[in-house]
C-alpha positions in Angstrom: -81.4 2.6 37.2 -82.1 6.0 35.8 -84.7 7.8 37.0 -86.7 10.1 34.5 -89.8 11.6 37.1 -90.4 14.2 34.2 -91.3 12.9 30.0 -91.2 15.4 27.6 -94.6 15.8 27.9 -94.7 16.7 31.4 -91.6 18.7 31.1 -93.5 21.6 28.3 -97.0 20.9 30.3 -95.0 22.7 33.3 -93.0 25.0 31.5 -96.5 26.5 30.4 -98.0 26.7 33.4 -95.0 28.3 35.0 -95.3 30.8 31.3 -99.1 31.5 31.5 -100.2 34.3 33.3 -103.8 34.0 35.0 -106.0 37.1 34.4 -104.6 39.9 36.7 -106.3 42.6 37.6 -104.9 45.9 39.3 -106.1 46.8 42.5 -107.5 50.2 43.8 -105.3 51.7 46.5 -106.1 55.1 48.4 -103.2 57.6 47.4 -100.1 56.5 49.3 -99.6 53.4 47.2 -97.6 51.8 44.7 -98.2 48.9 42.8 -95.8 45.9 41.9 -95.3 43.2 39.5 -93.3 40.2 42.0 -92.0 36.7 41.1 -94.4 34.3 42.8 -93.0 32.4 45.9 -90.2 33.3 47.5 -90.0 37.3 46.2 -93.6 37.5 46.7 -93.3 36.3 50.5 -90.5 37.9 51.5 -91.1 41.6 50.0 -95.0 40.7 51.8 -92.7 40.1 55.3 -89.9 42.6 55.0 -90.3 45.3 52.4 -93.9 46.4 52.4 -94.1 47.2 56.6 -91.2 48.7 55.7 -92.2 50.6 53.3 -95.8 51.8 55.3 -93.4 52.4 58.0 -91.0 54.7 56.1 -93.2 56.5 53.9 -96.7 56.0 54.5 -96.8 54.0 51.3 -98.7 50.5 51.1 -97.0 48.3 48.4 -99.5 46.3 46.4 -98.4 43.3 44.9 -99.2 41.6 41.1 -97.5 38.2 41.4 -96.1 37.7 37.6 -92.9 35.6 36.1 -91.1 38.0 34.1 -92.1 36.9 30.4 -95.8 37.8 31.8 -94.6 41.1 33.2 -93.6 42.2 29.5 -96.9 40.6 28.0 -98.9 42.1 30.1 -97.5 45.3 30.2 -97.3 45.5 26.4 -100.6 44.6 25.8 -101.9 47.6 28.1 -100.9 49.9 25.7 -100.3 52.8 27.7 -101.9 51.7 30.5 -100.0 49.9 32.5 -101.6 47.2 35.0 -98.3 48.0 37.9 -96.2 50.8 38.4 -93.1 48.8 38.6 -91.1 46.0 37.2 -88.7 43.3 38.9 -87.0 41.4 36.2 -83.7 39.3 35.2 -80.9 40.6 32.8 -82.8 39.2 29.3 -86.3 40.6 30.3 -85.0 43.5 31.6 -83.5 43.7 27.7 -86.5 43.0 26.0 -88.5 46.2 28.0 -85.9 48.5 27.2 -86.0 47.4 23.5 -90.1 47.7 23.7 -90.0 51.0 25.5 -92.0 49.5 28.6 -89.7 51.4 30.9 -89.8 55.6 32.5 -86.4 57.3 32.4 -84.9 56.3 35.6 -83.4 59.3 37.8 -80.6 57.4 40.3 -80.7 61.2 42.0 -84.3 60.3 43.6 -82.7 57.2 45.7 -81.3 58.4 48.7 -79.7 54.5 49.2 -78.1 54.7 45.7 -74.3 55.5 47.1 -74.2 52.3 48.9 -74.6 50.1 45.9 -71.9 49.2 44.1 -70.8 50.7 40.8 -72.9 50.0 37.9 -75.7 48.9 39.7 -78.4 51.6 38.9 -78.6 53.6 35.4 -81.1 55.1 33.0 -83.8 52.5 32.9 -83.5 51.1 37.1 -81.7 49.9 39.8 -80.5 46.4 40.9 -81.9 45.2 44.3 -80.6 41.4 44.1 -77.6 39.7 42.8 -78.0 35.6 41.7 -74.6 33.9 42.0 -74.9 30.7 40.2 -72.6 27.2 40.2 -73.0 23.5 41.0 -74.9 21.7 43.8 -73.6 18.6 45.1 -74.5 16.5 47.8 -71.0 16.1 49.6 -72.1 12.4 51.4 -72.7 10.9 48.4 -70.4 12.4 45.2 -66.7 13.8 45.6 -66.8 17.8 45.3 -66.6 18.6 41.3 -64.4 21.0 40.0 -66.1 22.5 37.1 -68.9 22.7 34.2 -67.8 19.8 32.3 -67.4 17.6 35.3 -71.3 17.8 35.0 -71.1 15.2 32.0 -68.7 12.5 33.8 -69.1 10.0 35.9 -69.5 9.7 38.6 -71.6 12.9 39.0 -73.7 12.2 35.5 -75.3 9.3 36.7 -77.0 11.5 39.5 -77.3 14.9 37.6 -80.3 16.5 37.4 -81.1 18.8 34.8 -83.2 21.7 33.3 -83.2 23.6 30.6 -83.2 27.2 29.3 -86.8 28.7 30.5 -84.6 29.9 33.6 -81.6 32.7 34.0 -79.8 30.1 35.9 -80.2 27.4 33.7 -79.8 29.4 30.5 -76.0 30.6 32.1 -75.5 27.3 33.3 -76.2 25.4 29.5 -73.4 28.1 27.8 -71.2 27.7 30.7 -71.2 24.0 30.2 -70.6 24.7 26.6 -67.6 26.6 26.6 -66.3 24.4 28.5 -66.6 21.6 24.9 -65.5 25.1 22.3 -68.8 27.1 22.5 -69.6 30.6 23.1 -72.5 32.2 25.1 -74.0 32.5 21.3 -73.7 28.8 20.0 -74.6 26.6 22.6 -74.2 23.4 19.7 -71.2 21.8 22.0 -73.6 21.3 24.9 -76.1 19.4 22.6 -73.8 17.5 20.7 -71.8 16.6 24.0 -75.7 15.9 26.0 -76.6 13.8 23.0 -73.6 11.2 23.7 -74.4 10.7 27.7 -78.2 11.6 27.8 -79.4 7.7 29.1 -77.1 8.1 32.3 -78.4 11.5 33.2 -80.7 11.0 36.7 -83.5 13.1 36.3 -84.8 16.1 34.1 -87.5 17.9 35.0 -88.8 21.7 35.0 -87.3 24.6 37.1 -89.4 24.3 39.6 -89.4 20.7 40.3 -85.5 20.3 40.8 -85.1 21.7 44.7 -87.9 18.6 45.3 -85.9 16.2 42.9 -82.6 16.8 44.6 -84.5 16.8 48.3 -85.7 13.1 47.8 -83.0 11.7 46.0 -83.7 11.7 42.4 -80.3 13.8 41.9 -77.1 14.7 44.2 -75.9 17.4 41.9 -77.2 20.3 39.6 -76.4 23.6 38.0 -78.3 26.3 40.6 -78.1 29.6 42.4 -76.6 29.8 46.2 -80.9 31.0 47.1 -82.0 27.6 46.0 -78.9 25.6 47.9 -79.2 27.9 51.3 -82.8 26.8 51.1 -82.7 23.2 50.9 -79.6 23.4 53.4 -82.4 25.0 55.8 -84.6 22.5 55.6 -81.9 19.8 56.5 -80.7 18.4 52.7 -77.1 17.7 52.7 -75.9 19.9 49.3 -72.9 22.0 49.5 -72.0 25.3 46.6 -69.1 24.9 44.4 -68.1 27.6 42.7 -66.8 26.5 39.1 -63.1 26.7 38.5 -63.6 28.9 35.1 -65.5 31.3 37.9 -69.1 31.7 39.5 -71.6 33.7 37.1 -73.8 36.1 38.2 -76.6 38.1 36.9 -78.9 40.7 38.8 -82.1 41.3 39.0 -83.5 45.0 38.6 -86.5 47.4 39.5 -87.9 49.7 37.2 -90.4 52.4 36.7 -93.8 51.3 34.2 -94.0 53.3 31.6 -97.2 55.9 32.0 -97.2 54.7 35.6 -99.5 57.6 38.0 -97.1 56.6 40.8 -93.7 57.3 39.8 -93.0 59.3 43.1 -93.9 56.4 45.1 -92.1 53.8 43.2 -88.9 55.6 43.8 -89.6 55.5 47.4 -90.4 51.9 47.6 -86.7 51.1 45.2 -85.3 53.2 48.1 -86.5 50.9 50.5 -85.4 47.7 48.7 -82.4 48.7 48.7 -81.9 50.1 51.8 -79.8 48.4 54.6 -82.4 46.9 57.1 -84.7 45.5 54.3 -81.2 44.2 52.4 -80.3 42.4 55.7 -83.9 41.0 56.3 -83.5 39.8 52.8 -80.3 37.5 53.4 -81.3 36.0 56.0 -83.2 32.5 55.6 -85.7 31.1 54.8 -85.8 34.0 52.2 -81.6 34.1 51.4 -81.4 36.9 48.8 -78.0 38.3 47.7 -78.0 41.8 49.1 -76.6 44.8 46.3 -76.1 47.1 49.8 -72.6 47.5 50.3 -73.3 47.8 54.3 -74.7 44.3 54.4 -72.8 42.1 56.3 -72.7 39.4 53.6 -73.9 35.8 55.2 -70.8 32.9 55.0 -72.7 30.8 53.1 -72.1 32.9 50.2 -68.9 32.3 47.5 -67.4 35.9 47.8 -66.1 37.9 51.1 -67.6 41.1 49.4 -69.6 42.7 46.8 -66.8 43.6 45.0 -65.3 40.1 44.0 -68.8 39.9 42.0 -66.8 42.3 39.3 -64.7 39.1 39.1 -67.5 36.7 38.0 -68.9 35.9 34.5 -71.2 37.9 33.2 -73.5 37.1 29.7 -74.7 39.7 27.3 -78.6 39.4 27.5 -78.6 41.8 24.0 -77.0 38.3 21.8 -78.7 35.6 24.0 -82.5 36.9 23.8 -82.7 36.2 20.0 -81.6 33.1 20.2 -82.9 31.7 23.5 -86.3 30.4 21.9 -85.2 28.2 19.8 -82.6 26.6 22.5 -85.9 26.1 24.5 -87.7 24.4 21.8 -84.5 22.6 21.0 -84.1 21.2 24.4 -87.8 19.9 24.5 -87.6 18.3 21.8 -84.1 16.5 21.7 -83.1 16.0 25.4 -86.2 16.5 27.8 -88.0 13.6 25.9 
């Protein structure tokens, strides 16, 4: 039988908790201190374990943390209007788009980062640096479906009947949808083929359910394969779930999340010296390892074998999107997918 944990209802009541910001207010630091917007959970808890001793330790610096999703980080700071609640942004490829395009951002100098040589090319410019890569593909659970090959396998038996499924209010998913539409004629700007394709197998698909819910879905049962990032996968592996990575035979994608400076920020100097710490080497490492399982941007990190690429350099190798075409469109694909296949 086909198990739908999430209706339609349930599936928009958590997409707007995950989209509403509570009331934030900025802390006071002493001078010495730098203030950051940070993805709740995992980002939040690891850069609280790893990057902010290091930090203190390196610089006399204490990192204070605003824990915002990215669509909030933009609000937010927009609404400020010149006065911004955190010096510094972390944000995905289509945020990171829309702050440039709003002017959100300072000038970025990569001259003030004494890590930048050890990133790889391309990873720092005008408006930030990167300090994580996201390297996304298919989860399966290997004792109970054969290993897929690609996207469109997704939507065949046997590995339809225990998909699970999200939609576009993620990166991962929004990469994931086009992927799986290109694979039926589409483009990363007409995502119609996944719909039209969804439409004809929708009643076998396992389980649909917010972002957030899927790790738990695919932990008890619900689903044995999804579209995901390697992060989420190394993290149920830790905790015991039997779920392998494939990466997709029309390639892995990946996308990166960046850093960047608050415009009108008073603490410019030390938000350039807590980038240089993200990205250094030790805090890198500390990153990778689990439970936290980051994908390091320092070329000196030992990468972990767990991940689908010997080096940073076969990354060059993996699809990429252009965030500048998806962001107009990637409201109505949400509203689209609410109403016609998360019902």
């Amino acid at each position: 039988m086909t198990s739908r944990p999430y209706t339609r209802r349930k599936f928009l009541a958590a997409s707007a908790v995950v989209g509403s910001g509570s009331l934030v207010w900025r802390p006071a630091y002493a001078k010495g201190s730098v203030t950051a917007a940070m993805y709740p959970g995992t980002w939040e808890e690891a850069y609280r374990t790893h990057v902010a001793p290091a930090l203190k330790k390196a610089h006399n610096v204490d990192l204070g943390m605003t824990p915002l999703f990215a669509v909030d980080q933009i609000a937010k700071a927009q609404a400020a209007r010149g006065t911004p609640p955190f010096d510094a942004f972390v944000l995905d490829p289509g945020p990171r788009v829309t702050g440039i395009e709003r002017g959100l951002f300072e000038k970025f100098d990569p001259k003030r980062l004494t890590n930048v040589g050890k990133l790889p090319a391309g990873a720092v410019d005008e408006w930030g640096v990167t300090v994580a890569a996201q390297v996304v593909g298919i989860g399966y659970n290997p004792k109970k479906l054969p290993r897929p090959k690609g996207w469109e396998d997704l939507l065949k038996d046997p590995w339809l009947s225990r998909l699970g499924m999200t939609g576009f209010q993620t990166t991962f998913g929004t990469v994931s949808i086009i992927e799986i539409a290109k694979r039926f004629g589409g483009s990363e700007t007409n995502v119609e083929p996944f719909f039209t394709e969804i439409k004809k197998v929708l009643p076998k698909v396992a389980a649909i359910g917010a972002p957030a819910s899927m790790p738990a879905l695919f932990q008890q049962g619900q689903c044995d394969v999804t579209y995901t990032n390697t992060q989420t996968v190394d993290t149920l592996k830790s905790r015991g779930v039997d779920i392998e990575f494939v990466k997709p035979e029309s390639g892995a994608v990946t996308f990166f999340t960046t850093v960047h400076i608050a415009k009108g920020s008073k603490e410019i100097d030390n938000a350039y010296k807590y980038f240089d710490t993200v990205i250094s080497t030790a805090v890198q490492t500390a990153l990778m390892q689990p439970p936290n399982n980051f994908v390091p941007v320092n070329r000196e990190v030992k990468l972990s074998v767990n991940l689908p690429m010997a080096n940073l350099d076969e990354m060059s190798k993996f699809v990429r999107h252009d965030w500048s075409k998806i962001n107009p469109l990637r409201a109505g694909w949400i509203e689209r997918f609410n109403r016609e296949v998360s019902k």
